[in-house]
Structure formats: structure tokens, C-alpha cells
N, C-alpha and C positions, 0 to 999 in steps of 0.2 A: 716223105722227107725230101727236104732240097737239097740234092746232090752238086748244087751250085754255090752253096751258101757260105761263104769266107774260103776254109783252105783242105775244104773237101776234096775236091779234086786231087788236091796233092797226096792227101792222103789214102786216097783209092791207089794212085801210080802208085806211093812207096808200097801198097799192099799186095799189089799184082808184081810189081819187083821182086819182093819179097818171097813173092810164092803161096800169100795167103789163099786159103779158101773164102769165098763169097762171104758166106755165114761170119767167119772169122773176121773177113774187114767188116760187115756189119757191124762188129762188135765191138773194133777199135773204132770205129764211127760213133756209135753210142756211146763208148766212153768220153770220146772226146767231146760230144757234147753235150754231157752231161759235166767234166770237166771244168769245161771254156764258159759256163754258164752259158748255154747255145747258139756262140758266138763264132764259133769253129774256128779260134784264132789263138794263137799262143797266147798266153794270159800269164799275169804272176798272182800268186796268193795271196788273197787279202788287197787285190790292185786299188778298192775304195780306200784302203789307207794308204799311210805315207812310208818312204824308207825308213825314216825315223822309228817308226811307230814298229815297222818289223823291228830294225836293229835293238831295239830295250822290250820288246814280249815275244819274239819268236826265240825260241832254245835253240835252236837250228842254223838262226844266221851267221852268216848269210846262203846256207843251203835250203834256203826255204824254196815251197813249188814254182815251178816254172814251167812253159810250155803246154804240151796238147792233155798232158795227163799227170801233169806238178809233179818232177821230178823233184824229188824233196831227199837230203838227208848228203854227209860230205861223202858216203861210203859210195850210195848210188849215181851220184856227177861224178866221181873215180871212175866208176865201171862203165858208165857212157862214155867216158872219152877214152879210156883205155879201148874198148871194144870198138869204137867208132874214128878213132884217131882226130878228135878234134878236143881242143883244150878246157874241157867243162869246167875240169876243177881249178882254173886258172882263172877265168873269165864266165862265171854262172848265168852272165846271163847272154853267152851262147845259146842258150837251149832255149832262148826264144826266139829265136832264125826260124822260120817255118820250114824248112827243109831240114835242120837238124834235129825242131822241137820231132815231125815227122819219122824221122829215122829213129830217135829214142822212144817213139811210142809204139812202134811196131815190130821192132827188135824188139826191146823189151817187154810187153806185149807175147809174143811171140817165144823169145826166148827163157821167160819166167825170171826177169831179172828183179822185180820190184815185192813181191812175195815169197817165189820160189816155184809160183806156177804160173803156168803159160797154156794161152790159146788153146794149144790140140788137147790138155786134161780135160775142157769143158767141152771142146765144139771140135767134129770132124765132119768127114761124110753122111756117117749114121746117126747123128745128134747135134742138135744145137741147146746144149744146158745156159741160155743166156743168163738165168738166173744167179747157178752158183760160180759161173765165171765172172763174177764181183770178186771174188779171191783172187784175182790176179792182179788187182790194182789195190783198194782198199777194203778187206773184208767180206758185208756182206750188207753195208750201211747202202738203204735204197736200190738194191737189187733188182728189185720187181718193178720198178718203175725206168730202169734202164733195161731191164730184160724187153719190154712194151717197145721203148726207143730201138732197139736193136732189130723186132721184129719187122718194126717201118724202115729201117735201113733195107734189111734182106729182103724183101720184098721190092723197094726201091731201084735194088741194084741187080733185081736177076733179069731185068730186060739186054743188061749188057754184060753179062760175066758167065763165063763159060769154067763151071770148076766147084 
């Protein structure tokens, strides 16, 4: 995997910030891009259409996804900017800042804000369940094909990460 590719890098920093494990930013690696469409760059939902097209079929608008890993929904932009002190639910498409879309992906990510679980239920020292850690983001839609992504991540990144 290229660990150079769009806002990769940033997203290793926010994960060794963080405090992640290797395996673990693996994981927020894989999602995001699998996310980003393999772009590694904040993205919004549906970005081939238009606003329009969101505002009269998305239920959600205007909390529809945004960023590394489509913060979606008005409850979950509350709790990012509550927890992160910047205005989500004010201005939604904050969370396409690559440093904030970042911050909201591995906090929450991390902290189980977007299902209710997080990182360490699937992936610590003694395991990496890349599979069933699809439940911390969406379900379990495509699993085994980001658990594969994830495995090229960890492997990519144990030349430099100590943890």
C-alpha cells in the first residue's frame, strides 16, 4: 500500500497521536480507503451528484457523509464537534478539513462513536479481527475485502511503527 498516497500520512500522525496500535491504524487506513473510494482524501457522499440532488433524496440532509469515513447523521456532527470543539453542526462541511475529517476518524474510530464500538473490541496486541471490525463503521457490508486492505496496510507500516 502507498503510504504516500493523498492524506495518508496525516492519518498515521493523528493515529500515533492518538495512541493507536499499528494494526489499529492499519485499520483506520483501510477504512478510509475504502471510504474515499481509494482517494485518501475527504470526500462527500454521493460527490458524482449534485447538492441539489442530495437536498430532495437524501433523509439526512444536510447531514449526509462527509470526510475520511462519511460522518453521516445530525446526532453524530453533535458529537464530533461537542468532543472535538470545532463547529460541525454548524457548518457540516467542516469535516472535510483533512485534519478535522482525520481527527473525527480516529477518535471515533477509536472511541466507538459511530456504532458503539471501537478499535480495541476487534484489534489489540493479541489479535487483529480485521474482519469483524466492519462493525465499528458500517456493519459488516464488504468486510473481507477491507479486512485484505487492512492486512496490506499492517504490513506496510511495520517497517516504521514501533507498538
Amino acid at each position: 500500500m502507498d503510504l504516500s498516497l493523498g492524506c495518508t500520512r496525516l492519518l498515521i500522525d493523528e493515529s500515533k497521536a492518538q495512541g493507536l496500535l499499528r494494526n489499529q491504524c492499519a485499520y483506520v487506513l483501510a477504512t478510509t480507503f475504502w471510504e474515499t473510494a481509494h482517494t485518501m482524501r475527504p470526500v462527500v457522499e454521493a460527490y458524482w451528484l449534485s447538492e441539489d440532488w442530495r437536498r430532495a433524496h437524501l433523509r439526512y440532509y444536510p447531514w449526509f457523509g462527509r470526510g475520511f469515513v462519511q460522518l453521516t447523521w445530525q446526532a453524530n456532527y453533535q458529537r464530533a464537534a461537542r468532543e472535538l470543539g470545532v463547529a460541525f453542526d454548524q457548518d457540516p462541511t467542516l469535516a472535510l478539513d483533512p485534519a478535522n475529517a482525520a481527527k473525527i476518524a480516529v477518535t471515533g474510530m477509536r472511541e466507538g462513536w459511530f456504532t458503539g464500538r471501537k478499535l480495541s473490541d476487534y484489534i489489540d496486541l493479541q489479535h487483529s479481527d480485521f474482519v469483524e471490525a466492519r462493525r465499528i463503521i458500517n456493519g459488516t457490508d464488504r468486510a473481507q475485502e477491507i479486512a485484505v486492505i487492512a492486512q496490506h496496510y499492517d504490513a506496510a507500516l511495520t517497517a516504521e511503527w514501533v507498538g
